[in-house]
C-alpha positions as CSV (number, residue, x, y, z in Angstrom):
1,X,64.3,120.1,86.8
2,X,63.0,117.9,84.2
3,X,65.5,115.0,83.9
4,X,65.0,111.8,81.8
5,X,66.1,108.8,81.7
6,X,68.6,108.2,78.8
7,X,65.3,106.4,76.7
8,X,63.4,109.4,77.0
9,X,61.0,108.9,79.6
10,X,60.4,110.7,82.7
11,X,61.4,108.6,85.5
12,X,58.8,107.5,88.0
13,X,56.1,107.8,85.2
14,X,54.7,104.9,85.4
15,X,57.3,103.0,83.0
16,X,58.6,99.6,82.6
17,X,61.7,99.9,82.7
18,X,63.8,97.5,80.3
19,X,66.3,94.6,81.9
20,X,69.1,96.3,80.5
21,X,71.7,97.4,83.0
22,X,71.4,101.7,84.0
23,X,74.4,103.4,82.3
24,X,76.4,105.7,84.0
25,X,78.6,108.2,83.2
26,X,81.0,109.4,86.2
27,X,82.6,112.6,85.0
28,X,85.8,114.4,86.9
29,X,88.2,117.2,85.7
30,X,91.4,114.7,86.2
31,X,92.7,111.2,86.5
32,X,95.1,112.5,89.1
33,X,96.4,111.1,92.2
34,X,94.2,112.6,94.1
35,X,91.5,112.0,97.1
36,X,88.8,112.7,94.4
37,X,89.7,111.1,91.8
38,X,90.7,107.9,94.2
39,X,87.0,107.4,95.2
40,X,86.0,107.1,92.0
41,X,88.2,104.6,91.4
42,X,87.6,102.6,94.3
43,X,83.7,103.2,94.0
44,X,84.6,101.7,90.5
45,X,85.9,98.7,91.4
46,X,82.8,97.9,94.2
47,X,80.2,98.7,91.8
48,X,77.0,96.5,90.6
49,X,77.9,95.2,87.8
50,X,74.9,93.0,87.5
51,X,72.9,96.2,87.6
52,X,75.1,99.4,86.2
53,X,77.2,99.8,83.3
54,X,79.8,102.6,84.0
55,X,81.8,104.8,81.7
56,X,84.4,107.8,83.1
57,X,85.2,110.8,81.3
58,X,88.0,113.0,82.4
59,X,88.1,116.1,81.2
60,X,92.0,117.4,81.7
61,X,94.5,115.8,78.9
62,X,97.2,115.4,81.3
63,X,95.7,114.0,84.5
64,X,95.8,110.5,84.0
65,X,97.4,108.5,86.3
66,X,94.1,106.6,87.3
67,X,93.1,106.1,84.2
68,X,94.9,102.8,83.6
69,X,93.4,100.8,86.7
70,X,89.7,102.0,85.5
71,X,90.4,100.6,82.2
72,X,92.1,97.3,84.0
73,X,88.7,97.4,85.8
74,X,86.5,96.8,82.4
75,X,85.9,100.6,82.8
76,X,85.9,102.5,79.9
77,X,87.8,105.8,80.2
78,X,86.6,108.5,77.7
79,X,90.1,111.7,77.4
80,X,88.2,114.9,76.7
81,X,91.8,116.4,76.1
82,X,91.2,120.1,77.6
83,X,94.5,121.5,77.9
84,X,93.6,123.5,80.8
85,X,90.8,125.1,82.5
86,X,90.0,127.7,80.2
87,X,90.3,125.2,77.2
88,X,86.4,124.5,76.8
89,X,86.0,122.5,74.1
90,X,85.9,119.3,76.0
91,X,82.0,120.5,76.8
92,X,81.2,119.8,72.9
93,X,82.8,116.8,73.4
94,X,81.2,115.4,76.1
95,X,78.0,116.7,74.6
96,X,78.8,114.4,71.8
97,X,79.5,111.4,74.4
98,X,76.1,112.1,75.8
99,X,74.5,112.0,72.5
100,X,75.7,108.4,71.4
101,X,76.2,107.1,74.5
102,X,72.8,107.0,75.6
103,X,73.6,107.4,79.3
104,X,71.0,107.1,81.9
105,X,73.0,109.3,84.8
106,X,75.6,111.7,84.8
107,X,77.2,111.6,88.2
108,X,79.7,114.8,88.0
109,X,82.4,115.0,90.6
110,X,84.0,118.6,91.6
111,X,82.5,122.0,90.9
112,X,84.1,122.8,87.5
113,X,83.1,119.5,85.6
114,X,79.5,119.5,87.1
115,X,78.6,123.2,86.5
116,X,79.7,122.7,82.6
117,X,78.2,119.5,82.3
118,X,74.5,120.8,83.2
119,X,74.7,123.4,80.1
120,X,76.0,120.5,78.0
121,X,72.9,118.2,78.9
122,X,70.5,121.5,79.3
123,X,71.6,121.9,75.7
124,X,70.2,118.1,74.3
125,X,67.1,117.3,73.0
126,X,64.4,117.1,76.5
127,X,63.8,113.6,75.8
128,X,67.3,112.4,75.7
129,X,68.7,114.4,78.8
130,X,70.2,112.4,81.1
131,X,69.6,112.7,84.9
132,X,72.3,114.6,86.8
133,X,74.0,114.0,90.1
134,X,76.3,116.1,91.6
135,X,79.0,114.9,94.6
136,X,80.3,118.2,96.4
137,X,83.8,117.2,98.1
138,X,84.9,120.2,99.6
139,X,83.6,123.4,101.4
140,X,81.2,124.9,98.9
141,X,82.4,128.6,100.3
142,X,85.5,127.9,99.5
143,X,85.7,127.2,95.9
144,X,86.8,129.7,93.8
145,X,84.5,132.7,92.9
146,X,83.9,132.2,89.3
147,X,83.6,128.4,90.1
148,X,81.3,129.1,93.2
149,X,79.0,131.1,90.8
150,X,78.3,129.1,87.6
151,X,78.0,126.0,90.0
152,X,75.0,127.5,91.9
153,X,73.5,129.0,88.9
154,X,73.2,126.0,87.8
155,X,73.1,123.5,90.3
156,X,69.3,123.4,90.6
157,X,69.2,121.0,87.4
158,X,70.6,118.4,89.2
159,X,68.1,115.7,90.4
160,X,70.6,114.7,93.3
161,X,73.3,116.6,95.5
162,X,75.5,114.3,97.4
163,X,78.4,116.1,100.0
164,X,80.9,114.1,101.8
165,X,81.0,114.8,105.1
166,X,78.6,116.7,107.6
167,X,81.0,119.3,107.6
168,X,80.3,120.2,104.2
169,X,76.9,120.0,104.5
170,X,76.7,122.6,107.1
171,X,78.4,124.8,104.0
172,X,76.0,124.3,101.4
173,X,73.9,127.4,101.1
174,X,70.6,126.7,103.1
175,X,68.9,126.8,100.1
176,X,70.5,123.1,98.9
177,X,70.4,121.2,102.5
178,X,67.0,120.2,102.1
179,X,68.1,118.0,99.1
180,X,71.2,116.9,100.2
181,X,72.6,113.9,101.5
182,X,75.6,113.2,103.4
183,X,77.7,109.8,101.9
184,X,81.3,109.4,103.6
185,X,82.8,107.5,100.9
186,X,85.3,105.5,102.5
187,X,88.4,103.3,101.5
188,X,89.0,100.3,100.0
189,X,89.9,98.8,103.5
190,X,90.4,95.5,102.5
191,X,93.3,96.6,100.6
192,X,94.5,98.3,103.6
193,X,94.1,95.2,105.8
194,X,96.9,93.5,103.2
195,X,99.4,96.4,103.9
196,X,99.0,96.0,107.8
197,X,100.4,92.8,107.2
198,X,103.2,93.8,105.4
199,X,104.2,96.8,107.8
200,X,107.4,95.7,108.8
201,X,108.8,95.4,105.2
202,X,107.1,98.4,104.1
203,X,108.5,100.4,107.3
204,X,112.0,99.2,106.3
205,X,111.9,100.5,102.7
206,X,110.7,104.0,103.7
207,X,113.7,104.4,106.3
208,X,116.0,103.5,103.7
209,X,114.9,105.4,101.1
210,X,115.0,108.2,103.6
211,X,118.3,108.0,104.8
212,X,117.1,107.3,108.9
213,X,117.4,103.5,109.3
214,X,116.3,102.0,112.7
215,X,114.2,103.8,115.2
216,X,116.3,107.1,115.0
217,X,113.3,108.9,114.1
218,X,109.6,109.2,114.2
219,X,108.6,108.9,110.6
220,X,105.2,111.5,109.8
221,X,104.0,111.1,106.8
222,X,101.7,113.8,104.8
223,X,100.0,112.6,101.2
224,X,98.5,115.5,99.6
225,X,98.9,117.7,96.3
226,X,101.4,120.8,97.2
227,X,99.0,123.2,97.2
228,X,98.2,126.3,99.7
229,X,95.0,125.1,101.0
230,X,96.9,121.9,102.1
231,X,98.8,123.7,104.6
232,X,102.8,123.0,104.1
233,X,103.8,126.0,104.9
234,X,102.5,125.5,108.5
235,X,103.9,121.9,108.4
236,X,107.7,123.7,107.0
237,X,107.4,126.1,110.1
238,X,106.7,122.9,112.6
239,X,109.3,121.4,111.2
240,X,112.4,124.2,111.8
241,X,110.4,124.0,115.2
242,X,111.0,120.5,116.0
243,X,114.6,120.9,114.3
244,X,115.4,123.9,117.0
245,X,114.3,121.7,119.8
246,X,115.7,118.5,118.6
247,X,112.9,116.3,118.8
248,X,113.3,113.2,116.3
249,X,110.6,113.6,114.0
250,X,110.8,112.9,110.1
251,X,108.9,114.8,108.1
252,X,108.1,112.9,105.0
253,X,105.2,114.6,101.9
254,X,103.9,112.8,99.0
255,X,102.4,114.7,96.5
256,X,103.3,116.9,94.0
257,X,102.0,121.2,93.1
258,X,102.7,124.1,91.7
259,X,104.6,124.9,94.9
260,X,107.0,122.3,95.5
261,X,110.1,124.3,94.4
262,X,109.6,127.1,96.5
263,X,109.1,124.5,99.4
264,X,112.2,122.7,98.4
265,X,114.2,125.8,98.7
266,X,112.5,126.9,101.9
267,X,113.7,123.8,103.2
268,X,117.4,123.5,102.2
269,X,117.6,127.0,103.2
270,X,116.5,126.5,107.0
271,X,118.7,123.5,106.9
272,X,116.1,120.8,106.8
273,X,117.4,118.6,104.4
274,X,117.7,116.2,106.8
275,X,114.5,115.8,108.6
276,X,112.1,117.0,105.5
277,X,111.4,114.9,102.6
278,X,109.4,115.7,99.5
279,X,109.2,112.2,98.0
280,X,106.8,113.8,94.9
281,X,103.8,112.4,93.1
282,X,104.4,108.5,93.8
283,X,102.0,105.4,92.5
284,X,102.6,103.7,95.9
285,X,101.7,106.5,98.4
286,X,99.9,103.5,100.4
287,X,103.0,101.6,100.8
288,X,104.8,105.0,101.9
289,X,101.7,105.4,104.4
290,X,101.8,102.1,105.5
291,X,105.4,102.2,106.6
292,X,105.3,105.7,108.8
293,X,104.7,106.0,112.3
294,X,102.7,109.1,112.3
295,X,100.0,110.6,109.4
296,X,99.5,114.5,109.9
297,X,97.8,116.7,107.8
298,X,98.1,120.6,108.6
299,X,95.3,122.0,105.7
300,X,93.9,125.5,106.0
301,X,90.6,123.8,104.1
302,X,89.4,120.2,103.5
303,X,86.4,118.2,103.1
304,X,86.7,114.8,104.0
305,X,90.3,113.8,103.5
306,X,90.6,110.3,101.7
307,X,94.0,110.3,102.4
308,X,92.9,110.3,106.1
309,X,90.9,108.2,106.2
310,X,93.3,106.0,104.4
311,X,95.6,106.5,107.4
312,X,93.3,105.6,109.7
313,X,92.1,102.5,108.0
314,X,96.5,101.9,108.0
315,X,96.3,102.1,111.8
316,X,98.2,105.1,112.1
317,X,97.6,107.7,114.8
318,X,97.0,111.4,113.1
319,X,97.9,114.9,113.5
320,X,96.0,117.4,111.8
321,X,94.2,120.4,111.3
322,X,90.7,121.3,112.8
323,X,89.2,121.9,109.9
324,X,86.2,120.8,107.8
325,X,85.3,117.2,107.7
326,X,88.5,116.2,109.8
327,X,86.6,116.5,113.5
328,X,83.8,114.2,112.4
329,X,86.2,111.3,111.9
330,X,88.7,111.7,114.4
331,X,88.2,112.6,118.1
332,X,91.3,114.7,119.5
333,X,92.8,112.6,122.1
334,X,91.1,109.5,120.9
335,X,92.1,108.8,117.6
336,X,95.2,111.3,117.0
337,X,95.4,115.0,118.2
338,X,93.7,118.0,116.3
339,X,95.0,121.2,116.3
340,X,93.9,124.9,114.7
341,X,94.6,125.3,111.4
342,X,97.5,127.6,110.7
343,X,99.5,127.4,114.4
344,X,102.8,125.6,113.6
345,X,103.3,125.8,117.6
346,X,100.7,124.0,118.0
347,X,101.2,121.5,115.0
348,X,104.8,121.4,116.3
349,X,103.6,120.5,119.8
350,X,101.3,117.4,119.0
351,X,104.3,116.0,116.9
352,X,106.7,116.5,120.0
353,X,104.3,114.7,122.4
354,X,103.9,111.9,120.0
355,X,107.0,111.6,119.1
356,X,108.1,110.9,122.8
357,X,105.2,108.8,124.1
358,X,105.3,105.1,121.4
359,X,102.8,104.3,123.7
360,X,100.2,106.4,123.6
361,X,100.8,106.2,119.5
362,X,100.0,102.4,119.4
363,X,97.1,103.0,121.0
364,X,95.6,105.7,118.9
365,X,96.3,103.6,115.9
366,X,94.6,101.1,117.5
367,X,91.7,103.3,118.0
368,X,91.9,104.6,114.3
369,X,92.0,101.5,113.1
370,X,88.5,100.5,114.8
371,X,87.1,103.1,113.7
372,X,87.7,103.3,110.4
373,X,85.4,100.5,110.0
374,X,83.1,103.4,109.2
375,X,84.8,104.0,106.1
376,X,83.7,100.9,104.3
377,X,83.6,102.6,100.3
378,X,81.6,99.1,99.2
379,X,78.9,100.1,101.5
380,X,79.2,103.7,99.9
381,X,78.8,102.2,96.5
382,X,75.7,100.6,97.4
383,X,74.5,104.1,98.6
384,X,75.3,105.9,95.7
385,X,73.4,103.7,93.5
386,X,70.4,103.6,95.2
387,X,70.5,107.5,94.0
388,X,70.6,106.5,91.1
389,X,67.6,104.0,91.1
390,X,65.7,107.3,93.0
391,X,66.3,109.8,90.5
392,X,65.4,107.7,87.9
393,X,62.2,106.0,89.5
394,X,63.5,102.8,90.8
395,X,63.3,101.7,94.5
396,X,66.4,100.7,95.7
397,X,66.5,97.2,97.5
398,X,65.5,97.5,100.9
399,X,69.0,96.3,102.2
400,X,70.3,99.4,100.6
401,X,68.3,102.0,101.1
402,X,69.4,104.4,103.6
403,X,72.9,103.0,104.3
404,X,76.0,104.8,104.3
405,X,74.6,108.6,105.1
């Protein structure tokens, strides 16, 4: 694979390295809201600064939501501008970034940006090729096939493939395993802990803004993009089912997709409109979070949710698929209740029996609450940079090495 360091020595050959800081650039197709594109921001905001200078480049023009609070961070934010996926002139771009920027790591996020990325830094001068790191965050099966193809043609440049959850590591082909590692990012909890404390509030503003005041209802909450791997039409379905047999449960998404109109009509035309809310892309889907009763997430494919584990770090019991990352963070029964992806009966089902048992709720909260002490995305930051100090020939401090996989 080759990789230098962004002096032009091979790492691990023997150098001294100087006592300048190791610059990093974190590259993702979008600034969107979402689970992505989070991490990086909290990883951002728990990095070493005493050790690693890092830049993000975002490759989509009008995906930039996160931007601002990188920037706010002393993070400089580079806009490749692509219009679109097949718009490729952000790779000369970032080619150009690399070349001035001097970067010692490229740490690409999602299939699309990495794959690209590789024939941009395959294409500089060998001494001046940055080391690459890759961070898979879904099912690698499951990515589309054009995307699935150029990403494992090229994928043996990188000097480090990082997944998220055991779950997708069981997907990578068995060729990549051996030189994997799993890292479960985690959440910023301690901004978490500060919206516990402000539940009540928080809980009071959702009902209003809903239109179901008081304890008429059972607020569930689901933030994700409106998109068909995430499963709405199974959580529509549950709904009319929980409509038809009265059971007070609000259904309340966050998030915004290409299918959010059709939804919307689905809705008003099974007479929904008052037990389904699509609230739409919002910058405080915590706060929303924060003030439900329920989180459920229905997806037909995930990784490892960040939204979920945001929920769980909220202290909110959870509903949700069987699917991907999701069983090796929550225990069915323990935590929430899991169910097959695709069954609206039995999506429908878990809600009902939550819905009727406040009991039973607290107490999975409770228990999602402990254990999201797992999802600690400080400790994650610390792992992620001692990747960085491998691939590039520097031992990571022994207090870091192995944590958080």
């Amino acid at each position: 694979m080759g990789a230098t360091d962004g002096d032009g020595a091979q790492p691990g050959a023997g150098r001294t390295w100087p006592s300048r800081r190791v610059r990093v650039l974190v590259l993702i197709k979008g600034l969107g809201l979402g689970g992505a594109e989070r991490l990086v921001v909290d990883l951002m905001a728990n990095r070493d600064r005493d050790c690693f200078e890092y830049e993000v480049a975002s490759v989509l023009a009008d995906h930039d939501d996160l931007a601002p609070a990188l920037e706010a961070s002393g993070v400089p934010v580079h806009r490749l501008g692509a219009g679109g996926s097949t718009d490729l002139r952000w790779v000369a771009r970032l080619r150009h970034l690399l070349v001035t920027g001097r970067f010692d790591v490229v740490h690409s996020h999602l299939p699309y940006a990495a794959s690209f990325a590789r024939l941009a830094v395959l294409s500089m001068a060998p001494g001046r090729r940055p080391a690459l790191v890759y961070t898979e965050h879904s099912l690698w099966d499951r990515a589309a096939i054009l995307t699935r193809a150029l990403n494992r043609a090229t994928v043996g440049l990188d000097r480090a493939l990082i997944v998220v959850s055991p779950a997708a590591m069981e997907a990578l082909p068995p060729s990549l395993r051996a030189h994997a590692q799993v890292v479960v990012h985690g959440v910023d909890r301690a901004r978490m802990v500060a919206l516990v404390e402000r539940r009540g509030a928080l809980r009071d503003r959702l009902r209003h803004e809903i239109g179901d005041p008081g304890d008429v209802s059972v607020v569930a909450v689901t933030v994700a993009n409106v998109r068909s791997e995430k499963g709405y039409d199974v959580w529509l379905a549950a709904a009319e089912r929980l409509a038809a047999r009265q059971v007070p449960v609000h259904l309340v998404s966050v998030g915004t997709g290409p299918e959010l109109p059709a939804l919307e009509a689905v809705r008003d035309e099974a007479g929904l409109a008052g037990r389904v809310d699509f609230l739409g892309l919002r910058s405080d889907a915590l706060e929303l979070m924060a003030g439900a009763d329920l989180f459920v997430l229905p997806s037909h494919q995930e990784g490892m949710p960040v939204a979920l584990m945001e929920a769980m770090s909220l202290g909110l019991p959870v509903v949700a698929s069987r699917i991907g990352g999701v069983p090796d963070i929550v225990d069915s029964g323990i935590e929430g209740i899991l169910v097959p992806p695709g069954d609206a009966a039995a999506l429908a089902g878990a809600l009902e029996e939550l819905a009727a048992d406040v009991g039973r709720r607290q107490a999975m909260g409770r228990a999602a609450s402990a254990r999201s002490a797992e999802f600690d995305v400080a400790r994650s930051a610390r792992t992620i940079e001692s990747v960085y100090r491998r691939v590039l020939g520097r031992p990571a401090p022994a207090a870091v090495e192995g944590t958080g996989a």
